[in-house]
KEPAFI-11976 format. One record per residue (C-alpha): x, z, y; residue number from 1. Coordinates in nm, 3 decimals, decimal comma, always signed. Example, Ala and Ser with C-alpha at 12.3 -4.5 7.8 and 13.67 -1.06 7.14 Angstrom:
2
       xx       zz       yy  num
   +1,230   +0,780   -0,450    1
   +1,367   +0,714   -0,106    2
END
This chain:
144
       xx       zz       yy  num
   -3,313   -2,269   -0,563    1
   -2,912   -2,394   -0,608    2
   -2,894   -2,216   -0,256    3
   -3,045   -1,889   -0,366    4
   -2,833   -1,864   -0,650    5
   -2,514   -1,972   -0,477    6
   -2,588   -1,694   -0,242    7
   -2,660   -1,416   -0,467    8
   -2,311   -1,530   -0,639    9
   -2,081   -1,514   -0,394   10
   -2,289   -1,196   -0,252   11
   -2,210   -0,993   -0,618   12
   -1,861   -1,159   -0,581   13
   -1,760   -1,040   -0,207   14
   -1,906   -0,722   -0,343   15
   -1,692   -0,710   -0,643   16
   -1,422   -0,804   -0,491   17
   -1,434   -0,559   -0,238   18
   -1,489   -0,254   -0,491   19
   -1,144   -0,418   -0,653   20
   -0,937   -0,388   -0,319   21
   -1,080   -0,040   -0,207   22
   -0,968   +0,057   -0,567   23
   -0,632   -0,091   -0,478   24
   -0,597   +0,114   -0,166   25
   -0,692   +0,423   -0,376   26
   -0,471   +0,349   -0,641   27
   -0,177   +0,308   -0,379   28
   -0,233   +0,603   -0,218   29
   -0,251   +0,770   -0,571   30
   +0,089   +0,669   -0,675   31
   +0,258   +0,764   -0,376   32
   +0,055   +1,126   -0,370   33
   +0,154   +1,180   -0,750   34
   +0,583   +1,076   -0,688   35
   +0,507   +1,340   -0,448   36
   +0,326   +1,576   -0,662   37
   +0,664   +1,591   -0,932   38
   +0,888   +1,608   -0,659   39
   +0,757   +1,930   -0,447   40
   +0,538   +2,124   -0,638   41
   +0,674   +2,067   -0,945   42
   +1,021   +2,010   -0,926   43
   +1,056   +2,254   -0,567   44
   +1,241   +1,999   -0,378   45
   +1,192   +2,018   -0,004   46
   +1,155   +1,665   +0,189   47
   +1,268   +1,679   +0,553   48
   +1,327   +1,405   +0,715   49
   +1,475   +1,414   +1,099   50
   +1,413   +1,052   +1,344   51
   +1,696   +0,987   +1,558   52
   +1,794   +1,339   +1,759   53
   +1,449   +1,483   +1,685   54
   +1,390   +1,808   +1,494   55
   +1,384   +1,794   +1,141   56
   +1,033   +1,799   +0,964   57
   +0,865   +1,822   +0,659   58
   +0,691   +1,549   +0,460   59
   +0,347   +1,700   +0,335   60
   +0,084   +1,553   +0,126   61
   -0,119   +1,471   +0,445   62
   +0,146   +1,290   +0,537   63
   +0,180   +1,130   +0,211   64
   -0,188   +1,010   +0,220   65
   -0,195   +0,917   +0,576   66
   +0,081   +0,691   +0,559   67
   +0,007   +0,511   +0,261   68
   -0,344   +0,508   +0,338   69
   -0,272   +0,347   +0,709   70
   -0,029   +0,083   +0,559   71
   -0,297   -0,007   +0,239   72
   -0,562   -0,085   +0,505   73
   -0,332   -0,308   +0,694   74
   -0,220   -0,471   +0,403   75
   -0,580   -0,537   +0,291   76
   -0,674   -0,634   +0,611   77
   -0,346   -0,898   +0,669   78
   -0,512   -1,036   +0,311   79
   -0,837   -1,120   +0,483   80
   -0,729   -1,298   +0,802   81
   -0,506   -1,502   +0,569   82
   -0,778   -1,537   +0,295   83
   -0,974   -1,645   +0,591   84
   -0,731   -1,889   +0,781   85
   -0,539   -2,072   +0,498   86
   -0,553   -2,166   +0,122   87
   -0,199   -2,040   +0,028   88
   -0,326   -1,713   +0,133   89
   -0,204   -1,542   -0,195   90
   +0,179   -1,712   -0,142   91
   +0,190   -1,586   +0,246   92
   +0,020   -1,257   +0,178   93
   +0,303   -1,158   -0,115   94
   +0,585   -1,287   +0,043   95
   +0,512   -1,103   +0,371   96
   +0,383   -0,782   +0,160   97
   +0,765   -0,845   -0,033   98
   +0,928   -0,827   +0,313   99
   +0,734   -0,515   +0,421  100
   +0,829   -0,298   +0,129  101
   +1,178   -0,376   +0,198  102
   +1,211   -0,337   +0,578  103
   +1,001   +0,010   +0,466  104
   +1,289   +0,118   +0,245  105
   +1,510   +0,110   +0,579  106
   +1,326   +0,403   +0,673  107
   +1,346   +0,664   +0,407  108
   +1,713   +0,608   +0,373  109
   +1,760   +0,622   +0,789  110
   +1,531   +0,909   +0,823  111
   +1,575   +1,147   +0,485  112
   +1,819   +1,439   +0,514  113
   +1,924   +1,473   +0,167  114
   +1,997   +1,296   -0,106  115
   +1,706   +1,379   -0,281  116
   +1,435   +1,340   +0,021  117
   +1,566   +0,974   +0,032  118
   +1,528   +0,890   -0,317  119
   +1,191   +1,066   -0,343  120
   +1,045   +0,870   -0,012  121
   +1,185   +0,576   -0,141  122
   +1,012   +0,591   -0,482  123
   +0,736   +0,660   -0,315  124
   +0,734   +0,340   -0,075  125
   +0,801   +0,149   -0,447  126
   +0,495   +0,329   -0,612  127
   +0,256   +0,200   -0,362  128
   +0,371   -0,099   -0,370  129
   +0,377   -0,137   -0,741  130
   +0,003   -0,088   -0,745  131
   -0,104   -0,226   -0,420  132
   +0,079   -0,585   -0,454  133
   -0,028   -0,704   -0,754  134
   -0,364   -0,548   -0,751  135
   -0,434   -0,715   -0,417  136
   -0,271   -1,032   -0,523  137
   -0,470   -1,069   -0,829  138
   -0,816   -0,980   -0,645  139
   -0,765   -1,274   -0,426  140
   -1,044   -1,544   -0,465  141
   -0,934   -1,918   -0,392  142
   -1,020   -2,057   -0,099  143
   -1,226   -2,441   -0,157  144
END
């Protein structure tokens, strides 16, 4: 019986838990969507952003939710192998999640043409993060 009910514990547990991160990746991509939502519709600014010689182009909402959907997953999914490999998964996981966010700042202040398309990408990179980090961090069950 102690077998059955350990089961069905962690079962409701890895479900919760998983509801919790997917909800973290939504959230993410939320926060990022809505920085974006002030800044073009509502304010009319126009983010283009130009890589190396290429042509200048403009940062859309599908862009917006691809991006921060793509890096959510991989975050979630660096979580897992850790969660999976080591017991200071939660100290390794933020630390390297830290470094991310930073090396990701690089890019709208490289790539943005104006002023304002840098600052707007960049408070996007930081709205993400501010929901995806500690969200994910604090959904992370410890390892025995």
């Amino acid at each position: 019986m102690a077998s059955t009910a350990t089961r069905e514990y962690t079962t409701r547990a890895t479900a919760s838990q998983g509801r919790t991160r997917a909800l973290s990746v939504g959230g993410a991509v939320v926060a990022a969507v809505a920085v974006w939502i002030v800044a073009v519709p509502i304010l009319g600014l126009h983010l283009i952003v130009r890589f190396g010689n290429g042509s200048p182009q403009s940062v859309g909402v599908d862009f917006v939710v691809g991006a921060s959907l793509i890096a959510s997953l991989l975050g979630w999914g660096l979580l897992a192998m850790l969660e999976a490999r080591t017991s200071r998964a939660r100290t390794i996981w933020t630390v390297v999640a830290l470094a991310v966010l930073l090396v990701s700042l690089s890019l709208p202040l490289s790539a943005g043409t104006t002023a304002s398309t840098k600052a707007v990408l960049a408070l996007m990179h930081l709205a993400a993060a501010a929901v995806l980090v500690p969200s994910l961090r604090g959904g992370l069950r410890l390892r025995a």
